[in-house]
N, C-alpha and C positions, 0 to 999 in steps of 0.2 A: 060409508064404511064398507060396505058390500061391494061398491065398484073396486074401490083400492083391495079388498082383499082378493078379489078377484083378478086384478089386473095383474097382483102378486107372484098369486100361484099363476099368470101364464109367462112370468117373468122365468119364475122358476123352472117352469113345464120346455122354455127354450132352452135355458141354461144346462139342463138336464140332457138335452142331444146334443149340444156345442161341446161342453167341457170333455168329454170322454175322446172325442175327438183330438181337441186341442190337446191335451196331454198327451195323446198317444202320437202326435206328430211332433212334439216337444221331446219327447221319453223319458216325462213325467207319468209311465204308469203306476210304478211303484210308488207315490204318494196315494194311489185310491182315492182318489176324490169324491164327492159327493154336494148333492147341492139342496138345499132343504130353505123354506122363510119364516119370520116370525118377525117379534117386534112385540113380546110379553101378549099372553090372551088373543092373539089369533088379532083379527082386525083391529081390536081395540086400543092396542097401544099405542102412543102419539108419535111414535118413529118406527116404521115399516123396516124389514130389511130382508135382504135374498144374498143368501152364504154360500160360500162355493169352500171347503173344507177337506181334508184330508181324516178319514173313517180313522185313520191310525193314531195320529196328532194332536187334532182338536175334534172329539166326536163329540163334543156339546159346542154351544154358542158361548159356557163360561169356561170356557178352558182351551191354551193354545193361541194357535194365530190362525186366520184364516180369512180370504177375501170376500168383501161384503159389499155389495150396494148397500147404502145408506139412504133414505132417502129424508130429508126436510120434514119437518111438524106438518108444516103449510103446501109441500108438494110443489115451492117452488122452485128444489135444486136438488140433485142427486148427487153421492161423491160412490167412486170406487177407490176401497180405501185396503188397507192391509190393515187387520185389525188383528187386535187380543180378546182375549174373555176378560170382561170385567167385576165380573164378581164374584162373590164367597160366601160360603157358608155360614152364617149366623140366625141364634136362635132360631135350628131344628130347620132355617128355609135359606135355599139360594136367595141371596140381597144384592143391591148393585153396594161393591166396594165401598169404605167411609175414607179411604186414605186414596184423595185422588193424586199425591203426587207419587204414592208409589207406582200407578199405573203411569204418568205421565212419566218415571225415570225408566220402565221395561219401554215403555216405548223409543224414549232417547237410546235405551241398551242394544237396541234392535237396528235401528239405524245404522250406528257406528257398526256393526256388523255387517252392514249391506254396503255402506263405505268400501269395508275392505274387502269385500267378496263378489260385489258388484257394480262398485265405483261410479263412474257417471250415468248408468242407468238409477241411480236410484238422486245424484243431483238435480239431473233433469225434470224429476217427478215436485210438486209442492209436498212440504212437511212445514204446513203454515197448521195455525189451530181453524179447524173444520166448524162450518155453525148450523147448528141443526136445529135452530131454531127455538130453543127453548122459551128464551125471553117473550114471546110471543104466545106464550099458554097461558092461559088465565084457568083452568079448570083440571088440572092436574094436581096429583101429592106430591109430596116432597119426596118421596123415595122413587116416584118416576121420572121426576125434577133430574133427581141426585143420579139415573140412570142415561140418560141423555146426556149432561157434563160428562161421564164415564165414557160415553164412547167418542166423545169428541174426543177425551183425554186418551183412549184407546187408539187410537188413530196412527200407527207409524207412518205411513204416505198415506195419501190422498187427490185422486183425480176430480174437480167438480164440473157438473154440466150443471146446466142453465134451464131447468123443465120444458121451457120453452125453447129455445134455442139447441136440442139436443145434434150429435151431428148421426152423420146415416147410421144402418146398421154395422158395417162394414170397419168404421171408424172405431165404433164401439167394441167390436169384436178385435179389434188388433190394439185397443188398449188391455184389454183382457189380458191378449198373450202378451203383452209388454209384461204384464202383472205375474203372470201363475211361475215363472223363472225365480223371481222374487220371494215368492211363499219359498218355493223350494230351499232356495238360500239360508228362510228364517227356518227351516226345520231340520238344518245340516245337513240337506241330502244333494249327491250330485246333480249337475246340471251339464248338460251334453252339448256338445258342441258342434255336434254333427248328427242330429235326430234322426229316427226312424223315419220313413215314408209308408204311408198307407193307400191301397189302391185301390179301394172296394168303394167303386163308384163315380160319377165323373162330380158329382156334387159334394161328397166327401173329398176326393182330390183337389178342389178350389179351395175346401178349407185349410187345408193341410199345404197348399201354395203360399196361403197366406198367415200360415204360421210359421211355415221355413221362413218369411220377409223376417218374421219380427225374429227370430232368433238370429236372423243375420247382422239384423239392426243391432242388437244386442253383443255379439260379437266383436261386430266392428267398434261398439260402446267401448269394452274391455280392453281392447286392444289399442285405443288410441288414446285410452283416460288418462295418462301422465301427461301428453304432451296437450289435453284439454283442458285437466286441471291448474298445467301450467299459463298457459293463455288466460284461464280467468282469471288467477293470481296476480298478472301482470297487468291485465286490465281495469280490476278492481284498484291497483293503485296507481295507476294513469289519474284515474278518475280525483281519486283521493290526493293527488299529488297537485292536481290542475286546480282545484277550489283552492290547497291550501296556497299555492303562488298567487292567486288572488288577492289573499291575504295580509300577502308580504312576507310569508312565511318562506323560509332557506331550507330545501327538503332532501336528507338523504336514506337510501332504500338500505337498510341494516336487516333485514331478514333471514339472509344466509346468514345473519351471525349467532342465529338465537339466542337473541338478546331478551326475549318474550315481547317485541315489538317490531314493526315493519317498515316505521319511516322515524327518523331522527329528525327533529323540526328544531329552528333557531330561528327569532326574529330580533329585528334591529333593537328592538326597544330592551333586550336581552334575557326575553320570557326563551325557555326550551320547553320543545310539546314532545311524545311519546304518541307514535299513532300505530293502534293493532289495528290492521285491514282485512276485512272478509269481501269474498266474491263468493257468490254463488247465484244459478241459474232460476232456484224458487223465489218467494216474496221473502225469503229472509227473514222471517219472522223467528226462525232456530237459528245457530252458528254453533260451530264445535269449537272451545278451548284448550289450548295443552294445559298441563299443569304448570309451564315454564309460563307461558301467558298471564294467568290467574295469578301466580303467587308475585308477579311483576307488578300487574296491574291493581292488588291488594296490598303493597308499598310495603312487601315481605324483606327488598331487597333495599330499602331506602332511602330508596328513589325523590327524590324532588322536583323531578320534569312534573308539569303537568301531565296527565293522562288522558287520553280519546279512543272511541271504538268508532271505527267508519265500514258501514256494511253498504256493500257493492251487489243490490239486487236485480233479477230480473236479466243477465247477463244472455246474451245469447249468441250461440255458436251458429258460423256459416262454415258452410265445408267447400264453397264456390273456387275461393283461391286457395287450398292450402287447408288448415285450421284455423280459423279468425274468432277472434271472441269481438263480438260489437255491444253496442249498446249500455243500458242498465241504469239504475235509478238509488244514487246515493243519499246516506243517513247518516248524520253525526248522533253521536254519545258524548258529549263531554260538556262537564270534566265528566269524566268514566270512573265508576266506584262502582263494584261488583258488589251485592248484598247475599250472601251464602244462601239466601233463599232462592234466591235467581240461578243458582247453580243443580241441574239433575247430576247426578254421579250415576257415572255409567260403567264402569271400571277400579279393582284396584288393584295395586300390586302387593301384593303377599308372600313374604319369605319365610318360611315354619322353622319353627327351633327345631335342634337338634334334639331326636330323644336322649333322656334323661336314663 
């Protein structure tokens, strides 16, 4: 316990020179950062963590968003993840949360907001459920039980490294600044597209080299994600088109019609299939639904085709020729029946009467 708390705070004691920098090459100063660890009572807690936060935002660990190393019960994996504060006030003491799916729908709510603010930087990233090892504690309570699900469920993205397998420092460092763009995003503040440079020092300017990289990256993220999103859309039903011709199955792409499905299926034998298709670049353990989707595929509208969900994961973009989407590792759903608990709501629309 002494090694780990100690190896903590030199986690922190780094992060504490990097970050000020990195923002300030970013022209993330105005979020005020700060970078503080814990993990409940100091070394004791069964899940360590090193927070990197915004003083104005989130100035505790229960409140807000802000990015965290994570590290494993067992110490054998780390995630850097965009997290929330998990819990709440009950009976007179901060508690971890009882209602883990209302943190698991802030978290789906935060997404769809990096979606539209930050688009293929944030596909790119995994938003699979993060495991930190609980199952593996035999000497724990239930309410540090109950705190550890909390921050899995916390969890809007998440990077994982492998304890052993970590890569250099360098690597690490330029996921960071892939990351602190993203906070900024989740706390509605601008995000610059042309940063400050800082010159005080030739050791400071390597960092600040390499954080103009990742905001280029980022950039060029923005600015190409329609015509990337579209590649995987199309690739994900290649995929999904090629099994079903296997099948014997007669396949056409209805998508532009929203119709709240992607492929029209007919086989000889005179069955008709209905297939929603997802592509995306994580493990696909999430997919976003429209409402057009759901109330299709909940047989709002009818419908008597059979129904399928075919998710198109692990997709990955080459920018060699052009924009290619390759790869990816497909999953059937069907038949496909949506259970309303299976659904986070992340959105509504609200139209207010008129006063009276």
């Amino acid at each position: 316990m002494q090694a780990r708390d100690t190896a903590t705070k030199e986690i922190a004691d780094c992060l504490k020179v990097l970050v000020p920098v990195a923002s300030a090459s970013l022209g993330l100063e105005h979020l005020d950062l700060d970078v503080d660890g814990g993990g409940r009572r100091g070394s004791y807690g069964p899940v360590p963590w090193v927070r990197i936060f915004s003083k104005r935002y989130a100035p505790t660990a229960q409140e807000g968003f802000y990015l965290v190393y994570l590290f494993a019960a067992d110490g054998s994996r780390v995630y850097l993840s965009l997290m929330q504060g998990t819990s709440e006030f009950r009976a007179g003491k901060r508690r971890p949360a009882k209602n883990r799916k209302v943190i698991a729908s802030r978290s789906a709510e935060a997404r769809t907001l990096l979606r539209r603010t930050a688009g293929v930087s944030v596909d790119a990233e995994n938003i699979d459920t993060i495991d930190l090892g609980a199952g593996a504690l035999s000497s724990v309570g239930s309410e540090s039980r109950r705190r550890i699900h909390n921050y899995e469920a916390g969890a809007v993205l998440a990077r994982c490294y492998n304890g052993r397998l970590l890569p250099p420092g360098e690597g690490l460092f330029q996921d960071l600044i892939h990351m602190l763009p993203l906070l900024a995003y989740l706390h509605r503040e601008p995000v610059s597209l042309d940063p400050p440079r800082l010159t005080a020092g030739r050791a400071r300017q390597d960092v600040v080299e390499e954080a103009d990289q990742g905001v280029a990256r980022l950039r060029q993220g923005r600015l190409l994600d329609p015509v990337i999103r579209k590649a995987i859309e199309v690739r994900a039903e290649d995929l999904a088109e090629a099994e079903l011709h296997k099948w014997g199955w007669e396949v056409d792409r209805v998508g532009a019609y929203n119709r709240g499905y992607d492929l029209d299926c007919r086989h000889p034998d005179g069955r008709t299939l209905h297939v929603e298709v997802k592509g995306t670049q994580s493990r696909g353990e999430e997919v976003v639904l429209t409402p057009n989707e759901v109330r299709h595929s909940q047989g709002a509208t009818g419908c008597l085709a059979e129904h399928a969900l075919y998710i198109a994961s692990e997709i990955r973009i080459s920018h060699d020729d052009g924009v290619m989407a390759l790869d990816g590792a497909g999953r059937w759903l069907r038949p496909w029946v949506i259970q309303s608990d299976d659904l986070i709501p992340t959105e509504y629309a609200y139209r207010p009467s008129e006063p009276s």
